[in-house]
OpenMM code with the backbone's topology and positions (N, CA, C; nanometers):
from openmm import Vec3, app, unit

residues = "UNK UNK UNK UNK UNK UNK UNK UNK UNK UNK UNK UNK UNK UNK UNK UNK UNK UNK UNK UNK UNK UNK UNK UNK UNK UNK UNK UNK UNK UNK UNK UNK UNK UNK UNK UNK UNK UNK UNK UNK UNK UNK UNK UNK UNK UNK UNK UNK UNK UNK UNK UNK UNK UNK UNK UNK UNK UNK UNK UNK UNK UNK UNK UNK".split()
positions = [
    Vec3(1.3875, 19.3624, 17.9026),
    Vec3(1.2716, 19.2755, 17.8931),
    Vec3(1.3094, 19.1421, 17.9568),
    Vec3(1.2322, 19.1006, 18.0410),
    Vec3(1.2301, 19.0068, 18.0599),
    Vec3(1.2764, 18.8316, 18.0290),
    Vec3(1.2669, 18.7342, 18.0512),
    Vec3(1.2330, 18.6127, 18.0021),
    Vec3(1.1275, 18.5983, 17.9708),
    Vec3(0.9961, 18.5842, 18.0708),
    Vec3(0.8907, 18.5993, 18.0743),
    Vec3(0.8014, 18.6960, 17.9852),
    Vec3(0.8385, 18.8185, 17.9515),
    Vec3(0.7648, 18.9157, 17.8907),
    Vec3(0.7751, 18.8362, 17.7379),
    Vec3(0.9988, 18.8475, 17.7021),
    Vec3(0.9949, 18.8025, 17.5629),
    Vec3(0.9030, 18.6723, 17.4871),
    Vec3(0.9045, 18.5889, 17.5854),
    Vec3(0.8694, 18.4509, 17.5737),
    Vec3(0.7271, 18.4616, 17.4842),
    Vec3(0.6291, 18.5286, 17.5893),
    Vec3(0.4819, 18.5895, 17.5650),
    Vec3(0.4582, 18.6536, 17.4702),
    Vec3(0.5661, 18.7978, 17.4375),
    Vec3(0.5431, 18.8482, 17.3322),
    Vec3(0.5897, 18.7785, 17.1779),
    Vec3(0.6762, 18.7135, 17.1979),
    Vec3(0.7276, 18.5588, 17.1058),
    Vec3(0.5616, 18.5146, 17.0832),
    Vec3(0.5047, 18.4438, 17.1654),
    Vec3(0.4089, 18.3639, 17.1640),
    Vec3(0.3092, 18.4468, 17.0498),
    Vec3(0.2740, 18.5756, 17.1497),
    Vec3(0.1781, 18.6383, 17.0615),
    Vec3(0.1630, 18.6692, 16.9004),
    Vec3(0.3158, 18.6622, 16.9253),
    Vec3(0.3299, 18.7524, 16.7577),
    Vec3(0.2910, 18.5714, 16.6706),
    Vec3(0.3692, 18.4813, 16.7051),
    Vec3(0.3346, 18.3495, 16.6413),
    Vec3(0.1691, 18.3663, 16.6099),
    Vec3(0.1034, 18.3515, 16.7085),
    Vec3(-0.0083, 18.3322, 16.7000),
    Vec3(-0.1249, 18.4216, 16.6123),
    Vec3(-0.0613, 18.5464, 16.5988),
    Vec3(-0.0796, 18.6736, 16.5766),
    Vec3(-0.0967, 18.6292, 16.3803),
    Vec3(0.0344, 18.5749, 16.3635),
    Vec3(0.1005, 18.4904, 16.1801),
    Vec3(0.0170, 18.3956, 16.1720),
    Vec3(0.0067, 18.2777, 16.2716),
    Vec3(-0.0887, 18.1769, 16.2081),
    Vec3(-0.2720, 18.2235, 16.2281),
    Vec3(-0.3051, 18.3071, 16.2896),
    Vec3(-0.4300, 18.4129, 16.2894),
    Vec3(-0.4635, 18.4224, 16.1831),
    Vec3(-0.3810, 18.5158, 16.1196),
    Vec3(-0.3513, 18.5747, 15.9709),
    Vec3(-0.3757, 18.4941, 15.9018),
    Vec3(-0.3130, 18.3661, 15.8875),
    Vec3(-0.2908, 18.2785, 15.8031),
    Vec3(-0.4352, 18.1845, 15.7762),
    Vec3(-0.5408, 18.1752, 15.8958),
    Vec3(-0.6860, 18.1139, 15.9107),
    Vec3(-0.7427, 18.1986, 15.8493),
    Vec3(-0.7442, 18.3660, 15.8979),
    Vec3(-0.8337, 18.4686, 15.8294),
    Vec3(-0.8356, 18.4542, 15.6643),
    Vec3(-0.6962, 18.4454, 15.6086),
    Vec3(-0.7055, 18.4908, 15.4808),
    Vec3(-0.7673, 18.3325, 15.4118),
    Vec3(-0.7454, 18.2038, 15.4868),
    Vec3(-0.7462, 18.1172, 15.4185),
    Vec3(-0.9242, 18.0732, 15.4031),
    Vec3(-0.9720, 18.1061, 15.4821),
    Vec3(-1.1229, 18.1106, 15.5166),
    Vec3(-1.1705, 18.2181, 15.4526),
    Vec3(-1.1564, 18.3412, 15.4048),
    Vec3(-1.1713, 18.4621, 15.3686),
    Vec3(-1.1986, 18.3776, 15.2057),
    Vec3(-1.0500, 18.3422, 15.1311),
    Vec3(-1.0741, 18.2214, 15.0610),
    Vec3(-1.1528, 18.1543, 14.9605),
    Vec3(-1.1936, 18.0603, 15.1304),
    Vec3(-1.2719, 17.9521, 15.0852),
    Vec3(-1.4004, 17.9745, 15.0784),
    Vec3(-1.4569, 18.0873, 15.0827),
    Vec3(-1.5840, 18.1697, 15.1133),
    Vec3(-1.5968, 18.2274, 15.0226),
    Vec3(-1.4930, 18.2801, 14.9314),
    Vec3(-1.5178, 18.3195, 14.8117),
    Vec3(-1.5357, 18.2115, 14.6979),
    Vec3(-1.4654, 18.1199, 14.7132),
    Vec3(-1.4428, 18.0075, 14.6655),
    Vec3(-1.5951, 17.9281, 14.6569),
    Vec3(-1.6717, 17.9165, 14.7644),
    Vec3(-1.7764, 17.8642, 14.7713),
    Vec3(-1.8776, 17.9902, 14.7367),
    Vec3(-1.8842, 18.0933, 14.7391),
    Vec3(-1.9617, 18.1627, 14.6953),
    Vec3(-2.0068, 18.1994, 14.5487),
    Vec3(-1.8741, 18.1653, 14.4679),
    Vec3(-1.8871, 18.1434, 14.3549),
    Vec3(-1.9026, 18.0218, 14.2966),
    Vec3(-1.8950, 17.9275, 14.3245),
    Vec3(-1.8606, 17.8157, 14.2815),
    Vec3(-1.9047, 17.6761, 14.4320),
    Vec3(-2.0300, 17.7147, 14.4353),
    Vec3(-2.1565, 17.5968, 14.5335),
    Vec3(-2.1335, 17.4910, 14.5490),
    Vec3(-2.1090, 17.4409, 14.5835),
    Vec3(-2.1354, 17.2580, 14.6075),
    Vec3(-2.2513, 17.1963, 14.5746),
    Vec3(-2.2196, 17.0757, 14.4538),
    Vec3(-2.3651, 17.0957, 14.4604),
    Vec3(-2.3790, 16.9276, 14.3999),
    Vec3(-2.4781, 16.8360, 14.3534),
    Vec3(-2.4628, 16.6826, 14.3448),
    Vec3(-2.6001, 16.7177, 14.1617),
    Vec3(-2.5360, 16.5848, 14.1368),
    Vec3(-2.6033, 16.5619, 13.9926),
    Vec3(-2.6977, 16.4764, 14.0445),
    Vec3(-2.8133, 16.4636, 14.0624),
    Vec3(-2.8868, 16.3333, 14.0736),
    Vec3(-2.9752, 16.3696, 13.9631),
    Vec3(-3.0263, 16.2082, 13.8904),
    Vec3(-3.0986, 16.1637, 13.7879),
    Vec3(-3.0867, 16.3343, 13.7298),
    Vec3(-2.9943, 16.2965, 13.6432),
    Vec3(-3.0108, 16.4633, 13.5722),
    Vec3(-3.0775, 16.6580, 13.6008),
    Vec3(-3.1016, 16.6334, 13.7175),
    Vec3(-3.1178, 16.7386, 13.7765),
    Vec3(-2.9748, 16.7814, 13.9045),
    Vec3(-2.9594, 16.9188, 13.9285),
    Vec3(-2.8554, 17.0121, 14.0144),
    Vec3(-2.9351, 17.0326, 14.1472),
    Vec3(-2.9223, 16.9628, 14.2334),
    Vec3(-2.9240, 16.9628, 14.4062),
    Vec3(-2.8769, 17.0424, 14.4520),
    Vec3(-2.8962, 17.1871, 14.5114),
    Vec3(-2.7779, 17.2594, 14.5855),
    Vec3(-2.8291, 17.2073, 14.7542),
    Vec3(-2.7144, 17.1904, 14.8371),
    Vec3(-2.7641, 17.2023, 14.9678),
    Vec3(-2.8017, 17.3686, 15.0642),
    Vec3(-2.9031, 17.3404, 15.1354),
    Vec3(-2.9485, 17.4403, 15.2147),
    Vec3(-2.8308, 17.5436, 15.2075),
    Vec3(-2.9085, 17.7042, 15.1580),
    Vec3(-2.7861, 17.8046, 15.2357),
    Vec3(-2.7319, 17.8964, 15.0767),
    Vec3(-2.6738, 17.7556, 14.9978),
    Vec3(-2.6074, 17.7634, 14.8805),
    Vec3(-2.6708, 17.7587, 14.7574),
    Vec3(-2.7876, 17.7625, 14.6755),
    Vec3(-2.8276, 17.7645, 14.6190),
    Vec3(-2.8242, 17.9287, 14.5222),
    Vec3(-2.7565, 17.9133, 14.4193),
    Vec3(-2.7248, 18.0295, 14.3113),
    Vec3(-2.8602, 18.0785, 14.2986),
    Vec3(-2.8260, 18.2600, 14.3298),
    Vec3(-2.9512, 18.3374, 14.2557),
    Vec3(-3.0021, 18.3131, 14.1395),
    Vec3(-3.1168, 18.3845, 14.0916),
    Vec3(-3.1435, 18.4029, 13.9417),
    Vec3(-3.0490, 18.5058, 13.8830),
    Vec3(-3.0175, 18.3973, 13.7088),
    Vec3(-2.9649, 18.4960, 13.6174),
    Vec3(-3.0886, 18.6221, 13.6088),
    Vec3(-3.0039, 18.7315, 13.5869),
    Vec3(-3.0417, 18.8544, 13.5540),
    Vec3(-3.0280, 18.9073, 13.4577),
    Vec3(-3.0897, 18.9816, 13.3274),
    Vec3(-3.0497, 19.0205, 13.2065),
    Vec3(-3.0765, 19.1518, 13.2352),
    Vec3(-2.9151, 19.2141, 13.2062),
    Vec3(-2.8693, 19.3477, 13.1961),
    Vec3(-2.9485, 19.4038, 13.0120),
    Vec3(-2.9912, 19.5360, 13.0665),
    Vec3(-3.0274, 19.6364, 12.9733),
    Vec3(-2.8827, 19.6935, 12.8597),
    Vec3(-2.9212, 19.6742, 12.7525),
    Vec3(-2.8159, 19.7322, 12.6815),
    Vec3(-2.7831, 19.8693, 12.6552),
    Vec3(-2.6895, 19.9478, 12.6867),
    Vec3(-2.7281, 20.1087, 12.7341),
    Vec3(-2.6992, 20.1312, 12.5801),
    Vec3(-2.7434, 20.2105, 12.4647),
    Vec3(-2.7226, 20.2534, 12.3104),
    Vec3(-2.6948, 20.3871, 12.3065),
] * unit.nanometer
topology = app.Topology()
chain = topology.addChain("A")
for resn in residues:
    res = topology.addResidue(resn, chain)
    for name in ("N", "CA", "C"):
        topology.addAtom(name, app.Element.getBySymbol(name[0]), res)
């Protein structure tokens, strides 16, 4: 192998780890915000911004 080839394939694999490292960290923060919204208190009412706003609670049937 080369200089040139190793160098590149060096490069790739780096890039390849810090890849990885955006995917999972964004993967994340997406869960993170999906559960848990951003959201502001004004005069006693919950503001969500566009996008983020929590579904309705749902009441599950009790199976007997």
């Amino acid at each position: 192998m080369g200089y040139d080839l190793s160098f590149h394939a060096a490069q790739l694999l780096v890039l390849a780890g810090v890849g990885w490292r955006v995917v999972v960290a964004v993967n994340r923060l997406a869960g993170v915000l999906k559960d848990f919204p951003p959201h502001r208190h004004i005069n006693g009412s919950v503001v969500y911004p566009d996008g983020f706003v929590p579904t309705a609670v749902q009441k599950l049937k009790a199976e007997t």
